[in-house]
Backbone of each chain as ProteinMPNN parsed JSONL, in Angstrom:
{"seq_chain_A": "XXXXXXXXXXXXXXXXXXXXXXXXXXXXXXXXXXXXXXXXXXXXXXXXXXXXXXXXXXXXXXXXXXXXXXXXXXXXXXXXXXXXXXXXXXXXXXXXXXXXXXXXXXXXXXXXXXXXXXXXXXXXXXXXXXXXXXXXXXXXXXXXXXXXXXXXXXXXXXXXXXXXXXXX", "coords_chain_A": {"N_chain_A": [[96.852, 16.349, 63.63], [96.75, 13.925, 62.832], [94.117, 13.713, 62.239], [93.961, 15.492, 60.131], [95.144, 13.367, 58.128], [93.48, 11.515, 58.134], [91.182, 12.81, 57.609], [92.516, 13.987, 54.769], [93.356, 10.938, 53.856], [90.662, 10.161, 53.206], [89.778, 11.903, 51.226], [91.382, 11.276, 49.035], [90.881, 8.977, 48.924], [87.817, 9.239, 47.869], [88.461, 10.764, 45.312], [89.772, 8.709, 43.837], [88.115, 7.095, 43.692], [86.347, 8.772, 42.057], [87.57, 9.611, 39.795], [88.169, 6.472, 38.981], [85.059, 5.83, 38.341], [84.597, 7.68, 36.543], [86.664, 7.091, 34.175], [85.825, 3.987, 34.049], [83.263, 4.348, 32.572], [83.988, 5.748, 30.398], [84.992, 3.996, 29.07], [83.071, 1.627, 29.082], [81.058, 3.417, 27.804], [81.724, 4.181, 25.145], [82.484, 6.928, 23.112], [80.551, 7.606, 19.757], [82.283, 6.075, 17.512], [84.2, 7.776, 15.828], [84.468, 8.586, 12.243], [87.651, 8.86, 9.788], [89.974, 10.336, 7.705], [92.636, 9.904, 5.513], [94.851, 12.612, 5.046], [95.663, 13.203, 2.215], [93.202, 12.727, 0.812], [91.946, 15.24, 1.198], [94.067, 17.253, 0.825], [93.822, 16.753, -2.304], [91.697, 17.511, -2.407], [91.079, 20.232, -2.659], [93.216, 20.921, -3.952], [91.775, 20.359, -6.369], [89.472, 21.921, -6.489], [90.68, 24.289, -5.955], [91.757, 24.27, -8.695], [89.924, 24.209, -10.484], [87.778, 26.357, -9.72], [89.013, 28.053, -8.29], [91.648, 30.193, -6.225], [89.884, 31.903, -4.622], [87.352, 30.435, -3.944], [88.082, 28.613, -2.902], [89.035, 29.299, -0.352], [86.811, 30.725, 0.978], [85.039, 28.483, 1.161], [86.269, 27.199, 3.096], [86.234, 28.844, 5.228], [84.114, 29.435, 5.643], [83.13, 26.866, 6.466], [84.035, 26.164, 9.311], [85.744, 24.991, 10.151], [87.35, 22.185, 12.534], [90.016, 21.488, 12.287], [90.845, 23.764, 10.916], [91.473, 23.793, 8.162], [93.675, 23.594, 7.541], [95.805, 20.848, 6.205], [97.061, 18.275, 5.903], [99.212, 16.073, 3.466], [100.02, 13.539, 4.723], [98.313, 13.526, 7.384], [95.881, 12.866, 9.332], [92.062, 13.043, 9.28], [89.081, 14.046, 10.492], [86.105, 12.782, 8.809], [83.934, 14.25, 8.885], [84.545, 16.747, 7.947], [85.357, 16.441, 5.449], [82.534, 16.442, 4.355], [81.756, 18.651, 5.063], [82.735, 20.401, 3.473], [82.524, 19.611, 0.74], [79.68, 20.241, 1.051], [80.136, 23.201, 1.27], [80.895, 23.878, -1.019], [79.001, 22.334, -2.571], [76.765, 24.302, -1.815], [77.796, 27.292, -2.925], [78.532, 26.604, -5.239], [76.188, 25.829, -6.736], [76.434, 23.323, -7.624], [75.278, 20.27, -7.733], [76.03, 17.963, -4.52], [76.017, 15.292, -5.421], [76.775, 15.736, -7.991], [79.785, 17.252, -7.525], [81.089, 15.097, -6.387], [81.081, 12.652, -7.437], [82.684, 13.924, -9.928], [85.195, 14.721, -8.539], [86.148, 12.203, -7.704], [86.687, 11.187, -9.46], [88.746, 12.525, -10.136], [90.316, 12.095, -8.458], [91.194, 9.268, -8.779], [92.887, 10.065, -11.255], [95.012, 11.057, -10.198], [96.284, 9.205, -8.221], [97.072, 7.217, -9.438], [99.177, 8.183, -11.237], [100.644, 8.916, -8.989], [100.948, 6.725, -7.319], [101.82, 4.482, -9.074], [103.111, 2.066, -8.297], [101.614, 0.881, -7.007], [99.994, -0.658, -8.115], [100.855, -2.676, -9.709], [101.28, -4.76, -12.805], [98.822, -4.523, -14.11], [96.169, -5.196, -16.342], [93.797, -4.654, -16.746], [90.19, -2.318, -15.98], [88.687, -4.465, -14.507], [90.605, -6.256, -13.291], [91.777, -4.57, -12.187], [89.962, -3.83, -9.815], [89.313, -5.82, -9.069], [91.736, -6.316, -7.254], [91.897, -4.502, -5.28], [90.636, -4.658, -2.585], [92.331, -6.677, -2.144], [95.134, -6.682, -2.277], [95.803, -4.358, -3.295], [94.842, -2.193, -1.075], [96.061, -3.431, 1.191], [99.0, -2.944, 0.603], [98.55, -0.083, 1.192], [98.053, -0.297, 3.882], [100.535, -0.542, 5.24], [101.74, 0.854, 4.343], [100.524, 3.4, 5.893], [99.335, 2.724, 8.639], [97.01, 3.629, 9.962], [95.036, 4.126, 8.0], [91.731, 4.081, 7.558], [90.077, 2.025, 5.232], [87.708, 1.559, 2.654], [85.916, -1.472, 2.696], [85.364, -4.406, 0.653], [83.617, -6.091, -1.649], [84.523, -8.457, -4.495], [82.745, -9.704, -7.85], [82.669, -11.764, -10.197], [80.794, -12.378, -12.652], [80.371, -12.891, -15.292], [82.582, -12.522, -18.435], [82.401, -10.358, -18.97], [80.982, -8.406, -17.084], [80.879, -7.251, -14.238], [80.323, -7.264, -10.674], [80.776, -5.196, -7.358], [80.579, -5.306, -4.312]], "CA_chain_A": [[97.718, 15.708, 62.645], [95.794, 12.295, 62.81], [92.737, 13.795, 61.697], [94.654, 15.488, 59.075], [95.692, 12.482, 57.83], [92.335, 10.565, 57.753], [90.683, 13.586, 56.048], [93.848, 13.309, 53.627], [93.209, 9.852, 53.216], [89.212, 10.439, 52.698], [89.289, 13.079, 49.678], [92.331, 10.638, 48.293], [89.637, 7.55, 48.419], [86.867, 9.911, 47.075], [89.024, 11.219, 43.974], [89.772, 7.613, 43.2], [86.573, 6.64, 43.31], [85.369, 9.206, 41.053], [87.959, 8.673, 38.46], [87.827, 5.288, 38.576], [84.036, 5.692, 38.125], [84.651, 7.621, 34.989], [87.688, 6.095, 33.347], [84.964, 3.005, 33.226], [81.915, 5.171, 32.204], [84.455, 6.435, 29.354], [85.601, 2.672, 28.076], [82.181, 1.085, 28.799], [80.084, 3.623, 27.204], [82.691, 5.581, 24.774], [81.677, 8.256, 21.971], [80.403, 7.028, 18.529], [83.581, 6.154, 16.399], [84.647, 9.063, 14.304], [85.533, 8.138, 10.707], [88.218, 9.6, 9.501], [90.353, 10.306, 6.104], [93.878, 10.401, 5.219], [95.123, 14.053, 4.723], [96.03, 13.257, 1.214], [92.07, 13.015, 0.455], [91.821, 16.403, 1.592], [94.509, 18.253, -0.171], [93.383, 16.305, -3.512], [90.159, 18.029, -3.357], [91.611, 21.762, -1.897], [93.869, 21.34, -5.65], [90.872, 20.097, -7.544], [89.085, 23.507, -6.301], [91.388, 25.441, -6.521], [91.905, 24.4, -10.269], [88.105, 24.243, -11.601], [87.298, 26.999, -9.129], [89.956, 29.324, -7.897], [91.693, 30.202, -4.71], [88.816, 32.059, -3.632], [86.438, 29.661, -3.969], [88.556, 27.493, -1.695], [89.2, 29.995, 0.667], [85.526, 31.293, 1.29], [83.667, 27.462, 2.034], [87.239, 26.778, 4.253], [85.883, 29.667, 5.99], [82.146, 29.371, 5.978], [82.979, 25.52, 7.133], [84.457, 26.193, 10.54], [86.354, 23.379, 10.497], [88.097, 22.012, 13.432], [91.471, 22.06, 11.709], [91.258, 25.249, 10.224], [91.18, 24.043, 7.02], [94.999, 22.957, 6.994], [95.714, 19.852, 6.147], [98.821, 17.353, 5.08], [98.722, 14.555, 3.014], [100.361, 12.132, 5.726], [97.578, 13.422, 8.427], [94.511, 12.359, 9.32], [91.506, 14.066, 9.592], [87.632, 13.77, 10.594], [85.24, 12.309, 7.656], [82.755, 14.645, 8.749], [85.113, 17.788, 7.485], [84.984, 16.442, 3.941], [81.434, 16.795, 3.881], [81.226, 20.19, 5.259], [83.421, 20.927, 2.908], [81.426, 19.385, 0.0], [78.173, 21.15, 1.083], [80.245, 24.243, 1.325], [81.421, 23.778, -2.269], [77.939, 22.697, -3.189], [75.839, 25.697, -2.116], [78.307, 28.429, -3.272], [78.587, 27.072, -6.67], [75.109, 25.472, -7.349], [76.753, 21.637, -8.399], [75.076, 18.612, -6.431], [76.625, 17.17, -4.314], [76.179, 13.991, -5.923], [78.049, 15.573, -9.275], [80.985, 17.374, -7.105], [81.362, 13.981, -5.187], [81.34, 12.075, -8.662], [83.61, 15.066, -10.174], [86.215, 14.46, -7.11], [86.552, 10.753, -7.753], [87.691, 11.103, -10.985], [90.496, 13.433, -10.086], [91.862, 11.555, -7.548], [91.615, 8.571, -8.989], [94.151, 10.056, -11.667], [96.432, 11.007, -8.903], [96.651, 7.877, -7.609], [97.418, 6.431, -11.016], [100.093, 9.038, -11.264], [101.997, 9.023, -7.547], [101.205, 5.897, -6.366], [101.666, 3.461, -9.741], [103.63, 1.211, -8.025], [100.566, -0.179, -5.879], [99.293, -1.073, -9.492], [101.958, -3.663, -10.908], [100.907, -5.644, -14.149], [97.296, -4.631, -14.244], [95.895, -4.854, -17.468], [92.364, -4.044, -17.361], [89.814, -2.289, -15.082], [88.254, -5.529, -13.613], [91.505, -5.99, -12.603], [92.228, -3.841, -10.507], [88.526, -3.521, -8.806], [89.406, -7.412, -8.0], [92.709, -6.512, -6.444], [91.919, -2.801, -4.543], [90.721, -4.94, -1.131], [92.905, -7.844, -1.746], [96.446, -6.418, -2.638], [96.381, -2.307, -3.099], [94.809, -1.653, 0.368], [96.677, -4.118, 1.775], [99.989, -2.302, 0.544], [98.216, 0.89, 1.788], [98.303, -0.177, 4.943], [102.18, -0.829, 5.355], [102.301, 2.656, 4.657], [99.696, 4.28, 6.569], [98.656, 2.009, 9.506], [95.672, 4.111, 10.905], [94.157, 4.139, 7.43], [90.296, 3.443, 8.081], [89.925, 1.654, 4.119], [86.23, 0.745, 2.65], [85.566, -3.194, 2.982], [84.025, -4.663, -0.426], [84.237, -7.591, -2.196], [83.721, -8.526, -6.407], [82.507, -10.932, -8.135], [82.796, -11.828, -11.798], [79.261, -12.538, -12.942], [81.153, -13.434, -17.039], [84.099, -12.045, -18.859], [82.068, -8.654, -19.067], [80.193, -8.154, -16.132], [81.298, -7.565, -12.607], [79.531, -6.959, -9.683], [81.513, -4.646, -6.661], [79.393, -4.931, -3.036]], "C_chain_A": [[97.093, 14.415, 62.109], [94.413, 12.659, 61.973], [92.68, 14.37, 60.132], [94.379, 14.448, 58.139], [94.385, 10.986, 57.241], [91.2, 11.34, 56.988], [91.099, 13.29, 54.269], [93.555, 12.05, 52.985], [91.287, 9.944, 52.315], [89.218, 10.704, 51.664], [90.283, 11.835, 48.962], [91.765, 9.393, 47.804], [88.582, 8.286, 47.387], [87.335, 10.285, 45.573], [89.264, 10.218, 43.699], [89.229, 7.097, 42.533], [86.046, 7.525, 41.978], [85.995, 9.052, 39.56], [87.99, 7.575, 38.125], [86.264, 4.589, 37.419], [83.961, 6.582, 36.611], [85.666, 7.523, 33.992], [86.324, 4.302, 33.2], [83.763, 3.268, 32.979], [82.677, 5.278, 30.76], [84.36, 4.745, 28.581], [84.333, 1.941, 28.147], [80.928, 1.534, 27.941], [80.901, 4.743, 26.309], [81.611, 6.104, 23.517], [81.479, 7.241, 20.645], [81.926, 7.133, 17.736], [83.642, 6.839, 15.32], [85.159, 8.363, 13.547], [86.435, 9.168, 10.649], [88.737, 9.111, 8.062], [91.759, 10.71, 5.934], [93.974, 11.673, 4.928], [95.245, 14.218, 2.985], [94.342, 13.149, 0.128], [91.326, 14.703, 0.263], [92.353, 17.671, 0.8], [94.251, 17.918, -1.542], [92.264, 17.226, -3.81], [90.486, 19.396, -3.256], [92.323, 21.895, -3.575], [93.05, 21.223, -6.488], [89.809, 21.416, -7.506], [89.906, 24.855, -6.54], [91.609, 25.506, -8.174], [91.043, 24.593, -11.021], [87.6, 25.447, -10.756], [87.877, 28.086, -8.753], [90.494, 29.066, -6.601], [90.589, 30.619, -4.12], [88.109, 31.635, -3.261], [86.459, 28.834, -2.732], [88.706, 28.22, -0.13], [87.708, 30.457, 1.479], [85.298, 30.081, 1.576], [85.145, 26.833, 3.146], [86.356, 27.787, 5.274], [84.322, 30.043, 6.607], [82.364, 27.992, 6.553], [83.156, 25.314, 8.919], [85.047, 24.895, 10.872], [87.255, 23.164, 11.906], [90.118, 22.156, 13.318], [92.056, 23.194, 10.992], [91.492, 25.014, 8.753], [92.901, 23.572, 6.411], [94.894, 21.524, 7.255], [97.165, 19.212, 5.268], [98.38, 15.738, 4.713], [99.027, 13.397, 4.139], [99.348, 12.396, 7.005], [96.427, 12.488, 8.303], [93.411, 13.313, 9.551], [90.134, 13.23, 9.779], [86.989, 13.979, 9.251], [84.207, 13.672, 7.261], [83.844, 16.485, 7.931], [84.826, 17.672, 5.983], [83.858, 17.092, 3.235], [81.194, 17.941, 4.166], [81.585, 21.029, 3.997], [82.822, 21.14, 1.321], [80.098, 20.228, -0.115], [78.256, 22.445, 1.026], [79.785, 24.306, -0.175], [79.798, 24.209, -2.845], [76.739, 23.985, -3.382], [76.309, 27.114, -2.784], [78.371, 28.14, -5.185], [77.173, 26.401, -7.893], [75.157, 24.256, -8.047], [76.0, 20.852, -7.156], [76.145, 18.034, -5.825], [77.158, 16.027, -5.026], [77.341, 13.93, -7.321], [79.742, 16.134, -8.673], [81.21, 15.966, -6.664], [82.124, 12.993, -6.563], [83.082, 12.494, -9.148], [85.251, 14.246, -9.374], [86.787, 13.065, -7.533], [87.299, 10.735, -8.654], [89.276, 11.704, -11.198], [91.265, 12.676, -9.568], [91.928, 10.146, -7.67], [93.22, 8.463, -10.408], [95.44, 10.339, -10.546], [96.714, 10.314, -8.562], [97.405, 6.881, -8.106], [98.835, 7.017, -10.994], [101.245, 8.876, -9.789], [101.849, 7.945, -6.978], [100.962, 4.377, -7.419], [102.07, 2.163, -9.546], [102.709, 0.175, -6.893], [100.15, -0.693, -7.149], [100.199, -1.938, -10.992], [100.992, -4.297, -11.631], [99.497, -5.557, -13.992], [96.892, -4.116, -15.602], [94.344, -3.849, -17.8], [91.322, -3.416, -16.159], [89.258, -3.137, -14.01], [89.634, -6.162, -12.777], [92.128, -5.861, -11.508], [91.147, -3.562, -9.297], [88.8, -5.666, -7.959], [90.321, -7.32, -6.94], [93.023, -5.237, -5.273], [92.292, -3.88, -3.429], [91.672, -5.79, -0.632], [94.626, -7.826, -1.248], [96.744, -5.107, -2.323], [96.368, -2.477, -1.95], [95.438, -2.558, 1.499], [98.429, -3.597, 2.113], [99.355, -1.06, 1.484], [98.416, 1.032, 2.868], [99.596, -0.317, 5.66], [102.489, 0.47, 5.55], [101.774, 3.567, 5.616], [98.774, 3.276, 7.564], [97.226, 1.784, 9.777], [94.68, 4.488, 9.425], [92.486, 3.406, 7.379], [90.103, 3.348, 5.483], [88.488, 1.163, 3.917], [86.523, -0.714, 2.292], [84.766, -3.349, 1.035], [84.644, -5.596, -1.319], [83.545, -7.758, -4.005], [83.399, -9.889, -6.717], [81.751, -10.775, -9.406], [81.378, -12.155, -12.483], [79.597, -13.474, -14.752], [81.878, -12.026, -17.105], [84.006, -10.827, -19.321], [81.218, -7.916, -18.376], [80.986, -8.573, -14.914], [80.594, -7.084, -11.691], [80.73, -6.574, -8.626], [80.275, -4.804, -5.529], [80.388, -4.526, -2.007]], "O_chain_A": [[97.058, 14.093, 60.921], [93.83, 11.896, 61.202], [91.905, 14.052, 59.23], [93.435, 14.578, 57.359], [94.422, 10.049, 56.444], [90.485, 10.884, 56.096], [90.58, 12.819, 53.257], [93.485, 11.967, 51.759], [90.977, 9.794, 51.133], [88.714, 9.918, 50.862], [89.616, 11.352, 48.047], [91.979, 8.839, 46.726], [88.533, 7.935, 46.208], [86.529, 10.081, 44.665], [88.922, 10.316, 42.52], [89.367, 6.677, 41.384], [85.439, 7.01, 41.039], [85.446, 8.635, 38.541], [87.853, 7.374, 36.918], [86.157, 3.745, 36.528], [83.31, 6.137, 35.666], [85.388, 7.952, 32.872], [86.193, 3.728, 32.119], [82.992, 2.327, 33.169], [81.979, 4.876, 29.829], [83.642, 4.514, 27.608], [84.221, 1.358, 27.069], [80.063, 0.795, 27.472], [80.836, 5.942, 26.578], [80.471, 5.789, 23.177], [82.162, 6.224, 20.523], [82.51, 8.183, 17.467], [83.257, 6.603, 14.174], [86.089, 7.594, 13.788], [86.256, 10.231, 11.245], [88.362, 8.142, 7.401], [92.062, 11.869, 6.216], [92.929, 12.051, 4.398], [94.934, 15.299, 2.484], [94.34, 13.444, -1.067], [90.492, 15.129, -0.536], [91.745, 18.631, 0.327], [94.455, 18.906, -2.248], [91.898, 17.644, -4.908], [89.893, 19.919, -4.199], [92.001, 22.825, -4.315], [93.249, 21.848, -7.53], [89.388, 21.842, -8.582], [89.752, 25.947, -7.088], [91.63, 26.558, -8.813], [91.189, 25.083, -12.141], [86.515, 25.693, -11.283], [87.268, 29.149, -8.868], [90.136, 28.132, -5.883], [90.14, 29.97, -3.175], [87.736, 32.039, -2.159], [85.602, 28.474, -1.925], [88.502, 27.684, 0.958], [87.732, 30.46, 2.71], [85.243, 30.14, 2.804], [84.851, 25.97, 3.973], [85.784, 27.196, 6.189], [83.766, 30.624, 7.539], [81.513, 27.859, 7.432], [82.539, 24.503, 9.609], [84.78, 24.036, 11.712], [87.868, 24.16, 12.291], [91.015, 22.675, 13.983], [93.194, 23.485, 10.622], [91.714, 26.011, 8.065], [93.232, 23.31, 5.255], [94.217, 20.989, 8.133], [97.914, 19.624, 4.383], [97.734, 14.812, 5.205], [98.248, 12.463, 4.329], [99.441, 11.491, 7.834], [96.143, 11.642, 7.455], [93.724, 14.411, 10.012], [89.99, 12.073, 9.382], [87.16, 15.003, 8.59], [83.81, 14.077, 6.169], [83.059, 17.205, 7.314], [84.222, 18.53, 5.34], [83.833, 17.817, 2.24], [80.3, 18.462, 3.5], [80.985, 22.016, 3.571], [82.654, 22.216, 0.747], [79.616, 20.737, -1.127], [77.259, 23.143, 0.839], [78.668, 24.66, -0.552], [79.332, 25.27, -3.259], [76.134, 24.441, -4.352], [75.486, 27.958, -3.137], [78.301, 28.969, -6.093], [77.092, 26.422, -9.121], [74.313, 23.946, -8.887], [76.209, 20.918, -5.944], [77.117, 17.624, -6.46], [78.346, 15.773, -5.229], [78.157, 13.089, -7.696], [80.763, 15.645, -9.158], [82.435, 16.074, -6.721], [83.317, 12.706, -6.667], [84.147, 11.909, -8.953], [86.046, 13.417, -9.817], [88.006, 12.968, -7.671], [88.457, 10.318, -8.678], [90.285, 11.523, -11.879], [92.442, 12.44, -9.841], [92.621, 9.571, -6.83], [94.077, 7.597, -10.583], [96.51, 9.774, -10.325], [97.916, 10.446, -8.335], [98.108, 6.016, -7.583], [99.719, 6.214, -10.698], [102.469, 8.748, -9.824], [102.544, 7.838, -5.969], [100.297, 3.414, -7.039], [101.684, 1.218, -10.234], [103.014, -0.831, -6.252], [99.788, -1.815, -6.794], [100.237, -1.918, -12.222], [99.864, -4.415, -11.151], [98.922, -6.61, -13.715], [97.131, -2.98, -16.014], [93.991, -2.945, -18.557], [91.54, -4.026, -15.113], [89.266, -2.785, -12.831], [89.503, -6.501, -11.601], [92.656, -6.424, -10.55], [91.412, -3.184, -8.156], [88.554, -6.3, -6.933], [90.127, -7.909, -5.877], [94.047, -5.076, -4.61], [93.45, -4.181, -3.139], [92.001, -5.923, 0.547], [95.215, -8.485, -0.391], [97.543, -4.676, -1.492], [97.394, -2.842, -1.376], [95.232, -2.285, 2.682], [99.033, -3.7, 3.181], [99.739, -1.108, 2.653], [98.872, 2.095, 3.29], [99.535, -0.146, 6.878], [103.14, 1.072, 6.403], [102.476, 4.439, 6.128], [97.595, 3.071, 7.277], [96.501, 0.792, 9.846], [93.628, 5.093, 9.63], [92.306, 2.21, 7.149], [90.05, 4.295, 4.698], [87.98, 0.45, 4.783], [87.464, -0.971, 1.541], [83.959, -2.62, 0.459], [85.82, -5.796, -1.62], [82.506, -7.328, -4.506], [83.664, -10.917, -6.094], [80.764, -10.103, -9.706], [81.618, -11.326, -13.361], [79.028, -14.494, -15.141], [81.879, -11.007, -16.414], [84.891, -10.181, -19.88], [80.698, -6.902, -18.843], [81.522, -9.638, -14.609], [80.046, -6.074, -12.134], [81.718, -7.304, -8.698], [79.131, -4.462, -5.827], [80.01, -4.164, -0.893]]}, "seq_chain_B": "XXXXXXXXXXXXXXXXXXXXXXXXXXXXXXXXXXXXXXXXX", "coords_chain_B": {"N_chain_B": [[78.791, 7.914, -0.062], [78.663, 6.836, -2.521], [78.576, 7.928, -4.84], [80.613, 9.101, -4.889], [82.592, 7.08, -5.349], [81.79, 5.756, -7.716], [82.507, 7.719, -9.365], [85.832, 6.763, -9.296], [85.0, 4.269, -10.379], [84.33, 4.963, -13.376], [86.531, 6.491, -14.023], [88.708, 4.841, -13.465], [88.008, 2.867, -15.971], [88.49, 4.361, -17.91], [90.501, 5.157, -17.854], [91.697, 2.677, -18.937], [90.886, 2.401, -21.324], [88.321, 1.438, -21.718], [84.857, 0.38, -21.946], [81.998, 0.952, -20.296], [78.713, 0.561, -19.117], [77.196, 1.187, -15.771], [75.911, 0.217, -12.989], [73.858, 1.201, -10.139], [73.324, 0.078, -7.102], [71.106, 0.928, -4.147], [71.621, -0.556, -1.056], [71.553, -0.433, 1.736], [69.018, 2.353, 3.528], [70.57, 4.339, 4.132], [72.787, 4.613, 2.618], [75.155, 3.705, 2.696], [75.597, 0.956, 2.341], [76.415, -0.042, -0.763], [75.883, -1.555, -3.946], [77.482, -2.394, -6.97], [77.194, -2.89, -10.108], [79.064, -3.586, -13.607], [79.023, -3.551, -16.301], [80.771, -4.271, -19.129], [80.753, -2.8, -22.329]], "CA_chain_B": [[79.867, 7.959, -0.819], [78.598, 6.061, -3.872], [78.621, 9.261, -6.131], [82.293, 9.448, -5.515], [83.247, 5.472, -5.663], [80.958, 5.949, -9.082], [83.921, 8.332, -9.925], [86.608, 6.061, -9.208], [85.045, 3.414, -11.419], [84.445, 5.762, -14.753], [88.477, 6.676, -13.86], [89.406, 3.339, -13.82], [87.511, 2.223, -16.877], [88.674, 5.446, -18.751], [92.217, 4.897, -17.821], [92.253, 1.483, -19.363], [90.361, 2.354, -22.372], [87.166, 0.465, -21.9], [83.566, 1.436, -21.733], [80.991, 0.229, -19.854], [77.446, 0.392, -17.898], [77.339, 1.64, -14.415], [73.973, 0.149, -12.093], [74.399, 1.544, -8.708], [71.493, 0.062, -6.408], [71.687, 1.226, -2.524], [71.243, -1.769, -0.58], [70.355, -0.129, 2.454], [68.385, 3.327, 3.769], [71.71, 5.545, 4.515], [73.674, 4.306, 1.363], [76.561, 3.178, 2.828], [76.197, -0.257, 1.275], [76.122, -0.109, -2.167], [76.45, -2.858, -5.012], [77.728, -1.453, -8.035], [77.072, -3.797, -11.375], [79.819, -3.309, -14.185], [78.776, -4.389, -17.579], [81.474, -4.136, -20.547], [80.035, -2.933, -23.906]], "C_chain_B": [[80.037, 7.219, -2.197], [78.81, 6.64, -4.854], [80.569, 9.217, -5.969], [83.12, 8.158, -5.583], [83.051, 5.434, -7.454], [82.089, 6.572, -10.152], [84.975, 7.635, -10.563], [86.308, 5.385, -9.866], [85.26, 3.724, -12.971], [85.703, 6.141, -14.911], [88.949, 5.817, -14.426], [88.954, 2.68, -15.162], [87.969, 3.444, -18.159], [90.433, 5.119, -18.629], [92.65, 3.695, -18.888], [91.397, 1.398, -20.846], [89.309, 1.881, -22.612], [85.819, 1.307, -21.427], [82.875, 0.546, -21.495], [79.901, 0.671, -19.029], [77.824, 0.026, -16.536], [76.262, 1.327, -13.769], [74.885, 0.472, -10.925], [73.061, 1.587, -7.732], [72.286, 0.496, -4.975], [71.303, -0.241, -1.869], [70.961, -1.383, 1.129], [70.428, 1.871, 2.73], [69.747, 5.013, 3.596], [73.043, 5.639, 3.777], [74.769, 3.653, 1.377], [76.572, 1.86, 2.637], [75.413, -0.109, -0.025], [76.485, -1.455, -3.36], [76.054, -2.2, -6.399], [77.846, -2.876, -9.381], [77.523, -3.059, -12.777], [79.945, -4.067, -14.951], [79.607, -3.594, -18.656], [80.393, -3.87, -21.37], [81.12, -2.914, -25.052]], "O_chain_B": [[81.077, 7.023, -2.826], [79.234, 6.05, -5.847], [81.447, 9.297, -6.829], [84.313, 8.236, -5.874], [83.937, 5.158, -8.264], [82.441, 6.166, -11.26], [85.224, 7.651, -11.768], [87.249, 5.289, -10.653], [86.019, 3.099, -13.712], [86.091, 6.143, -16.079], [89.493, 5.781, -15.531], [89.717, 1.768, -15.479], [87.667, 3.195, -19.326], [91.261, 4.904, -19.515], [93.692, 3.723, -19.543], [91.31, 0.309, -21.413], [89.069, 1.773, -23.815], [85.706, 2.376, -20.828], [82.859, -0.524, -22.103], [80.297, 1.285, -18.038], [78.467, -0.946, -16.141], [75.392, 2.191, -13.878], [76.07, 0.209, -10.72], [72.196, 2.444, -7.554], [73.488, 0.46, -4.709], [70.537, -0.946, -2.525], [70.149, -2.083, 1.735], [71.355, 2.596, 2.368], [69.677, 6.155, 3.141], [74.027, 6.332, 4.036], [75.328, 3.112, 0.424], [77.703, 1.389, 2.759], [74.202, -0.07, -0.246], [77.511, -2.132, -3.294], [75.006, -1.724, -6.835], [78.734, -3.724, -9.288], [76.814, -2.166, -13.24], [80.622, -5.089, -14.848], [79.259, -2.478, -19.042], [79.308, -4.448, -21.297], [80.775, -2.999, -26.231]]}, "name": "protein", "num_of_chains": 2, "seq": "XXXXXXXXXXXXXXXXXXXXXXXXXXXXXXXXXXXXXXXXXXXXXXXXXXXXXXXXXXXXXXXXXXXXXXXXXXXXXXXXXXXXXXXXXXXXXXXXXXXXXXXXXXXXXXXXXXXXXXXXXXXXXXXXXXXXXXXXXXXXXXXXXXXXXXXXXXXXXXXXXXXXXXXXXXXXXXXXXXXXXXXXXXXXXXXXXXXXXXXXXXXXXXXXX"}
């Protein structure tokens, strides 16, 4: 019973030990920080394919991508960065566009959408300099009220004269 | 992601009626900093 008991205790020190030893293996040496992307990035581009491209189009590089989410997606989720691009490179090899012009392409759409469902981040803005002054300062600032865990790009302007701006 | 920020600016400058020159230098090897120079004409 005694010996029991100091076995018992043994393996109960040993399993401590070893989680202990990697619960601080995990937090001292953790995984590279996944980017990620609101869901609403996601279905923007899934409608912008489907509209210049078709369902099938969308359906075939969902399916050649192997995505971890299967390819569903909701605007209020989140998702891994690196899906976009699979998604992109699907796009690109099946329909022979660059990257660089789908990527372009893409921007443009969903910057009307944005314009469209979310005008109210965009009070009294007259002109594009504008609003490139007030994205980091004001929009994504609202953005985040709404969507906490939004990972937003960093970047700062600067007026150069009254027709030149510089974005870094 | 400069090709699709690049987007977002021609959007924004199309939305508001204005036209202008786009420089888009990389500032370093893996692109992810970019400085984008936005000259009115």
């Amino acid at each position: 019973m005694e010996l029991n008991n100091i076995f018992g205790n043994i393996s109960f020190k040993i399993i401590s030990a070893r989680f202990l030893l990697r619960f601080w293996i995990f937090t001292m040496y953790p995984k590279p920080q996944a980017h990620n992307m609101k869901g609403i990035v996601f279905t923007e581009f899934i409608d912008m394919v489907e509209s210049k491209f078709g369902f099938e189009m969308m359906d075939d590089i969902i399916e050649s991508s192997n995505l971890p989410s299967g390819g569903i997606y909701t605007a209020v989720g989140t998702y891994d960065y690196s899906e976009m691009v699979q998604l992109v490179a699907a796009l690109s090899q099946r329909t022979q566009i660059p990257v660089k012009t789908l990527l372009k392409t893409y921007g443009k759409h969903l910057f009307v959408v944005l314009m469209k469902d979310y005008s109210h981040f965009f009070p009294r803005i007259k002109s594009a300099f504008e609003l490139f002054e007030q994205i980091d300062t004001h929009i994504h600032v609202e953005v985040l009220k709404l969507y906490p865990d939004a990972e937003l790009p960093k970047f700062e302007t600067k007026r150069i004269d009254n027709n030149t701006l510089e974005m870094l | 992601m400069a090709d699709f920020a690049d987007g977002l600016i021609e959007a924004a400058l199309e939305h508001y009626n204005e036209k202008a020159n786009i420089e888009i230098v990389k500032l370093n090897e893996s692109g992810s900093l970019v400085k984008f120079t936005i000259s009115k004409v």
